[in-house]
ZATI-158668 format. One record per residue (C-alpha): residue number from 0; residue in three letters; chain; x, y, z. Coordinates in steps of 0.5 Angstrom, whole numbers, plus 500, padded with zeros to 3 digits. Last residue first. Layout:
N
+-----+------+-----+-----+-----+-----+
| seq | type | mol |   x |   y |   z |
+-----+------+-----+-----+-----+-----+
| NUM |  ALA |   A |   X |   Y |   Z |
...
+-----+------+-----+-----+-----+-----+
This chain:
224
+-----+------+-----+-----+-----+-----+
| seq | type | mol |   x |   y |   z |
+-----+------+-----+-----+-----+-----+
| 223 |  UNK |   A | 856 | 480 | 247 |
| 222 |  UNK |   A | 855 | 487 | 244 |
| 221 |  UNK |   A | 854 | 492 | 252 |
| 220 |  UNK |   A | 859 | 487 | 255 |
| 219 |  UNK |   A | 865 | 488 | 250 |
| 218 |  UNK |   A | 863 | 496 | 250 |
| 217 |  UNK |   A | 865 | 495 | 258 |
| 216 |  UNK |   A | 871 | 492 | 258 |
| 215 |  UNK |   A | 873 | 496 | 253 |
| 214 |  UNK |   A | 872 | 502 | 257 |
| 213 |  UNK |   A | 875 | 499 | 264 |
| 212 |  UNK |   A | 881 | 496 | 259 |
| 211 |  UNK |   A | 881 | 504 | 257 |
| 210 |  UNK |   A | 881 | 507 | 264 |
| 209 |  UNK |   A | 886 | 502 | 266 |
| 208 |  UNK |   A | 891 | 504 | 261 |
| 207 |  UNK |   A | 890 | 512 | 262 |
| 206 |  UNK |   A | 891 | 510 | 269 |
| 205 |  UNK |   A | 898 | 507 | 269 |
| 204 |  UNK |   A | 900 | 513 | 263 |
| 203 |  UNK |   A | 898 | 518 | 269 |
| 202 |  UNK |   A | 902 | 513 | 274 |
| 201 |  UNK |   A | 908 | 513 | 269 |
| 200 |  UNK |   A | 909 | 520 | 268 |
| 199 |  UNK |   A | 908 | 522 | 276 |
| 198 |  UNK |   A | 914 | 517 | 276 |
| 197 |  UNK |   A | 919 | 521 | 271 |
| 196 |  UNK |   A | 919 | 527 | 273 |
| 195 |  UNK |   A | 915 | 534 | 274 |
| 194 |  UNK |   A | 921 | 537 | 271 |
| 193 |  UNK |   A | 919 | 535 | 263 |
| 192 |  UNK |   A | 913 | 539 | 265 |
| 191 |  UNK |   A | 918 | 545 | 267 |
| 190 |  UNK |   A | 922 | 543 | 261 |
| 189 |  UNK |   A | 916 | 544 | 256 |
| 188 |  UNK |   A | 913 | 550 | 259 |
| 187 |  UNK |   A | 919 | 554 | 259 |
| 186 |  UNK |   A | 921 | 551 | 251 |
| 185 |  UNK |   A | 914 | 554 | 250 |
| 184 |  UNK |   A | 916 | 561 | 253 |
| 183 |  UNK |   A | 922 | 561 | 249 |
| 182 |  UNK |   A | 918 | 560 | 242 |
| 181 |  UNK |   A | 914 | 565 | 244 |
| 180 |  UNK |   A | 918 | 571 | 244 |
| 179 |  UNK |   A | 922 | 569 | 238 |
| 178 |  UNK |   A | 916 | 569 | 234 |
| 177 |  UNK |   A | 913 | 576 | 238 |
| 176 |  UNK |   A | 921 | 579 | 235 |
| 175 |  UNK |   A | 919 | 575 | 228 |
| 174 |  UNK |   A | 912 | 578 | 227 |
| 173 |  UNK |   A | 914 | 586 | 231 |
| 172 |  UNK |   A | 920 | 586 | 226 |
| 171 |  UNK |   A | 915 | 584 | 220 |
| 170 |  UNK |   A | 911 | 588 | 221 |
| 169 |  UNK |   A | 916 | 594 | 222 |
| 168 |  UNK |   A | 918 | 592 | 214 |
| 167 |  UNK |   A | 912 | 592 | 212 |
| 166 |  UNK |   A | 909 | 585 | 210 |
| 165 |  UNK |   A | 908 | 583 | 202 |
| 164 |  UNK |   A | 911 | 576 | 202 |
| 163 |  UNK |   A | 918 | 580 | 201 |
| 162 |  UNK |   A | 918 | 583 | 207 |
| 161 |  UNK |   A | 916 | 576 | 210 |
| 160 |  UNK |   A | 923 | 573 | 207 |
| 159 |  UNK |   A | 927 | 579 | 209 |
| 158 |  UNK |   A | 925 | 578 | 217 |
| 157 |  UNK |   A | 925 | 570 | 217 |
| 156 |  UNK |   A | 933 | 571 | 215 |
| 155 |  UNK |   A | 933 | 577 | 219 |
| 154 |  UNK |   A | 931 | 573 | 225 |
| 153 |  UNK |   A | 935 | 566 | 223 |
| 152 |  UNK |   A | 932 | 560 | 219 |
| 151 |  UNK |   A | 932 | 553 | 223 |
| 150 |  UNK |   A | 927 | 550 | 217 |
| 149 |  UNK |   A | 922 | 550 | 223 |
| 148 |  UNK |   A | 922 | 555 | 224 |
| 147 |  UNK |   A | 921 | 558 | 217 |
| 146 |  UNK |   A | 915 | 554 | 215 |
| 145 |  UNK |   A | 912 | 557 | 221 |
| 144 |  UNK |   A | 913 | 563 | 220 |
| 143 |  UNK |   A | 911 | 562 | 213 |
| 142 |  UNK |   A | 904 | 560 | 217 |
| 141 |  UNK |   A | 903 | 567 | 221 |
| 140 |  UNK |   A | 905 | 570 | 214 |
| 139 |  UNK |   A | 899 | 567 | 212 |
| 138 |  UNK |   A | 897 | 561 | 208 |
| 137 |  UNK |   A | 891 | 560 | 203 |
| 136 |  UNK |   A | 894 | 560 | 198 |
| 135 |  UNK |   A | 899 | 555 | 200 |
| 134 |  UNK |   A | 902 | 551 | 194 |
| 133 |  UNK |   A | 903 | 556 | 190 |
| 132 |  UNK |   A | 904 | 562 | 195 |
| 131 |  UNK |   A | 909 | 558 | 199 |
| 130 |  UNK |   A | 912 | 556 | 193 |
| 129 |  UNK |   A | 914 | 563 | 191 |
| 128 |  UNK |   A | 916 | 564 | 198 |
| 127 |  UNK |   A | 920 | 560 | 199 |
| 126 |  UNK |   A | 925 | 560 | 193 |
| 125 |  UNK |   A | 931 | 563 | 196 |
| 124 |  UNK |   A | 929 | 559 | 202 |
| 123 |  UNK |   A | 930 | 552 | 199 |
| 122 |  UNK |   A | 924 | 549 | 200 |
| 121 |  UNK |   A | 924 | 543 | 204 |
| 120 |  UNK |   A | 919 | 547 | 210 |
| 119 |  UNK |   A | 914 | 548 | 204 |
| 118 |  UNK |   A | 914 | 540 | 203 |
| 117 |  UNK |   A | 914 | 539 | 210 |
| 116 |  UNK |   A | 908 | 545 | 210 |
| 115 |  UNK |   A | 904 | 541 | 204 |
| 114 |  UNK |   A | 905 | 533 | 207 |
| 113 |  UNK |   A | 902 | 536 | 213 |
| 112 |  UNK |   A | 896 | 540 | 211 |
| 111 |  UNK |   A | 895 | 533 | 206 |
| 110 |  UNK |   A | 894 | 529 | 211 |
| 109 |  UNK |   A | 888 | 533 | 213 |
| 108 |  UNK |   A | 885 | 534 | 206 |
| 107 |  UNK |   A | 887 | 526 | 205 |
| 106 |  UNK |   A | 884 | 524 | 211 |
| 105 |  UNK |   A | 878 | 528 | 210 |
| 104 |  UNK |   A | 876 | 524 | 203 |
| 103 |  UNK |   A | 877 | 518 | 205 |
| 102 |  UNK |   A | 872 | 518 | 211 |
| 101 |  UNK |   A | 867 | 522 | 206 |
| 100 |  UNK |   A | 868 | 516 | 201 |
|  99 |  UNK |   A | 868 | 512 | 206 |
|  98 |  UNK |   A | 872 | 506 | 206 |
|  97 |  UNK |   A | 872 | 501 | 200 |
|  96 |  UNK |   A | 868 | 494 | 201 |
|  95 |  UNK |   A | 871 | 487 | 202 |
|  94 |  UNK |   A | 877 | 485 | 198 |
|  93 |  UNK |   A | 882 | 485 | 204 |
|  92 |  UNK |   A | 877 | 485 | 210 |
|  91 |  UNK |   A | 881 | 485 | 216 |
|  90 |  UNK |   A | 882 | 493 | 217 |
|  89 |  UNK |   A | 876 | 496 | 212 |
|  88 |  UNK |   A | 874 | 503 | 216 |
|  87 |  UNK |   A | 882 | 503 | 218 |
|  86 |  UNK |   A | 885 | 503 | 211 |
|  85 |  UNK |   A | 885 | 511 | 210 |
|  84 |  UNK |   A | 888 | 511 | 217 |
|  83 |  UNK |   A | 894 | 506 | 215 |
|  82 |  UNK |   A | 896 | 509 | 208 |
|  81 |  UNK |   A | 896 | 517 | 212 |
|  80 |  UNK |   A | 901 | 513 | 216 |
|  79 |  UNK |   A | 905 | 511 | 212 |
|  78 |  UNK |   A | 905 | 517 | 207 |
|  77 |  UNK |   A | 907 | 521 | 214 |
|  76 |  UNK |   A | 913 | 517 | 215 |
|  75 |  UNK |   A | 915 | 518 | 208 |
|  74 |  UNK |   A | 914 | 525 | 208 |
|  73 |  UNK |   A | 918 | 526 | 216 |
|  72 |  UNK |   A | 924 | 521 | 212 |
|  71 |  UNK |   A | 924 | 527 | 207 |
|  70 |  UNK |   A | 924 | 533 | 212 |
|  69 |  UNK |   A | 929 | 530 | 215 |
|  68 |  UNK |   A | 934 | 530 | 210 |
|  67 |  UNK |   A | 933 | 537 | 209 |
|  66 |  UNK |   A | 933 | 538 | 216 |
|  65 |  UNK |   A | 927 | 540 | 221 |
|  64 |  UNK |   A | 928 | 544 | 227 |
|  63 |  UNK |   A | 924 | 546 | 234 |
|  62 |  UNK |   A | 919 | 540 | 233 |
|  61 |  UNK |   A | 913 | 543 | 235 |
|  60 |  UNK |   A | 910 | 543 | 228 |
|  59 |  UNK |   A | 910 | 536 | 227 |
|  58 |  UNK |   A | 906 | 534 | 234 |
|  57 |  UNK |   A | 901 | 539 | 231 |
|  56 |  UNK |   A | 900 | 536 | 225 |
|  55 |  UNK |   A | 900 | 529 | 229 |
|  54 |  UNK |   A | 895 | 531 | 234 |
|  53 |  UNK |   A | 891 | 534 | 227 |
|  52 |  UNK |   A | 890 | 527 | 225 |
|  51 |  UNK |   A | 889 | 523 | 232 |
|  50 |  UNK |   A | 883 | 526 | 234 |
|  49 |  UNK |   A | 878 | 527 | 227 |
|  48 |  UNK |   A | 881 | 521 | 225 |
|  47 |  UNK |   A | 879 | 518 | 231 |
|  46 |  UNK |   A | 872 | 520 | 230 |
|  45 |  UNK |   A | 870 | 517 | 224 |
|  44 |  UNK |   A | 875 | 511 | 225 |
|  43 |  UNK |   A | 869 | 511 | 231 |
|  42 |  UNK |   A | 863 | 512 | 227 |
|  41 |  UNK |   A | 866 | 506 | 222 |
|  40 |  UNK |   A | 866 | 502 | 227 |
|  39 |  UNK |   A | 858 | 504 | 230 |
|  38 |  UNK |   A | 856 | 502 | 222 |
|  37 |  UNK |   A | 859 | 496 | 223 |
|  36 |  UNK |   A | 858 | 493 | 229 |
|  35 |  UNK |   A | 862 | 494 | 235 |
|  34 |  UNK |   A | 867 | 490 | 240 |
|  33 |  UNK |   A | 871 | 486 | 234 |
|  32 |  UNK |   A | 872 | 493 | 231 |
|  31 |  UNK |   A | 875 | 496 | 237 |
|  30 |  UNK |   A | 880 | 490 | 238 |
|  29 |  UNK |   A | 882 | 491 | 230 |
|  28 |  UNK |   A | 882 | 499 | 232 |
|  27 |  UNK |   A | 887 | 498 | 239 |
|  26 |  UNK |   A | 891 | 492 | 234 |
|  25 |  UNK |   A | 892 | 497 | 229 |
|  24 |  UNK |   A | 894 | 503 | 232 |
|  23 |  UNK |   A | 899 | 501 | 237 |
|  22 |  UNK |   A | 902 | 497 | 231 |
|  21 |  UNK |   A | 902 | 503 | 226 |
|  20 |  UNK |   A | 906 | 507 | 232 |
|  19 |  UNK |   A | 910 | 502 | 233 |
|  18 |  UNK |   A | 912 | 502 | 227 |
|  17 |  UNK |   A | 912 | 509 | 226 |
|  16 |  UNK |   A | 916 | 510 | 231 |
|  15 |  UNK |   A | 921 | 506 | 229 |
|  14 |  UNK |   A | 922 | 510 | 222 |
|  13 |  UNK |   A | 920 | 507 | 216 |
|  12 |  UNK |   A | 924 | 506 | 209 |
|  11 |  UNK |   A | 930 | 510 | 211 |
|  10 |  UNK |   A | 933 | 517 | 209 |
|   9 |  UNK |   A | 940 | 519 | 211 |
|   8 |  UNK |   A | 942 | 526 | 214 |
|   7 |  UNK |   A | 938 | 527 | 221 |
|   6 |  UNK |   A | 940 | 531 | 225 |
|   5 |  UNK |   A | 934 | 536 | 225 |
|   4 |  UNK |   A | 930 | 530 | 226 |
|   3 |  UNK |   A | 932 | 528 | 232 |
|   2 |  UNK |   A | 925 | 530 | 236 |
|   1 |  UNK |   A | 922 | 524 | 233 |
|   0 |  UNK |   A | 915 | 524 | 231 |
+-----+------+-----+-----+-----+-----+
């Protein structure tokens, strides 16, 4: 995702990094799928979706902020996307056999995480944490925090809302201090790794290109 999201104050129809993204994916999978058969296509979505899902939730949880407005535009963009994944297994065959049902379902559940904390993280703060624990029964004050983040809310905020999820008060000090801690430490790594450039950055994604044309290569040899 963008990391403009935070600025964000009108709602279009598709981000360009979703368009992009959606293109990179299809003509990656549609070349994939002229290589390989049938069943060995189906194992690869299997495994792409296994990769590719969770490196976007993450990618979601590291935007340090999320406006309203953003949150609304990220639904959409993931909606898109979650419709481009679950159709991988049947790319080029309108009116051909439905996906996996066991394929479909783990999308769905996968996706469903993300679109769960967004919807969380629109959530007006003085109704947080009844939605939270309707619509995340399972989450924790760690994952609360989390919502709070990225919604930009302050450390007293953050403090009075985990105290009236159940947490002692001195427990929620110690979670929103650890919180901060972390979140700098964070902001550190990223700016070091930013530091190293952008020539090393092009050299590492000139070398992850020439191993996939290898790999590719090498399928297109094994089922001609």
């Amino acid at each position: 995702p963008a990391p403009t999201h935070h600025r964000l104050e009108t709602v279009g129809e598709e981000s360009p990094y979703v368009l992009s993204t959606a293109k990179t994916i299809r003509e990656f999978c549609e070349q994939v799928r002229d290589l390989l058969p049938n069943s060995y296509y189906r194992n690869f979505c299997d495994k792409f979706g296994a990769a590719f899902i969770p490196s976007f939730h993450s990618a979601v949880i590291r935007l340090r902020r999320i406006s309203e407005s953003g949150t609304q535009q990220l639904l959409l963009d993931v909606y898109n996307i979650k419709t481009l994944v679950l159709r991988l297994p049947v790319l080029g065959t309108p009116g051909g056999p439905p996906a996996p049902a066991m394929y479909t379902r783990y999308v769905a559940a996968e996706f469903g995480k993300i679109e769960m904390l967004l919807k969380a993280v629109g959530t007006r703060p003085e109704l947080l944490v009844d939605v939270f624990r309707a619509n995340w029964p399972a989450g924790t004050p760690a994952d609360l925090q989390t919502v709070m983040g990225l919604k930009g809310m302050r450390r007293a905020e953050q403090q009075a809302i985990l105290e009236k999820f159940g947490m002692e008060p001195r427990a929620a000090v110690n979670a929103t201090s650890s919180a901060a801690a972390i979140a700098s430490e964070k902001a550190a790594e990223v700016s070091q790794k930013l530091s190293v450039g952008s020539s090393a950055v092009a050299a590492r994604v000139g070398s992850d290109l020439v191993d996939m044309r290898r790999k590719v290569e090498e399928l297109r040899k094994q089922f001609s």
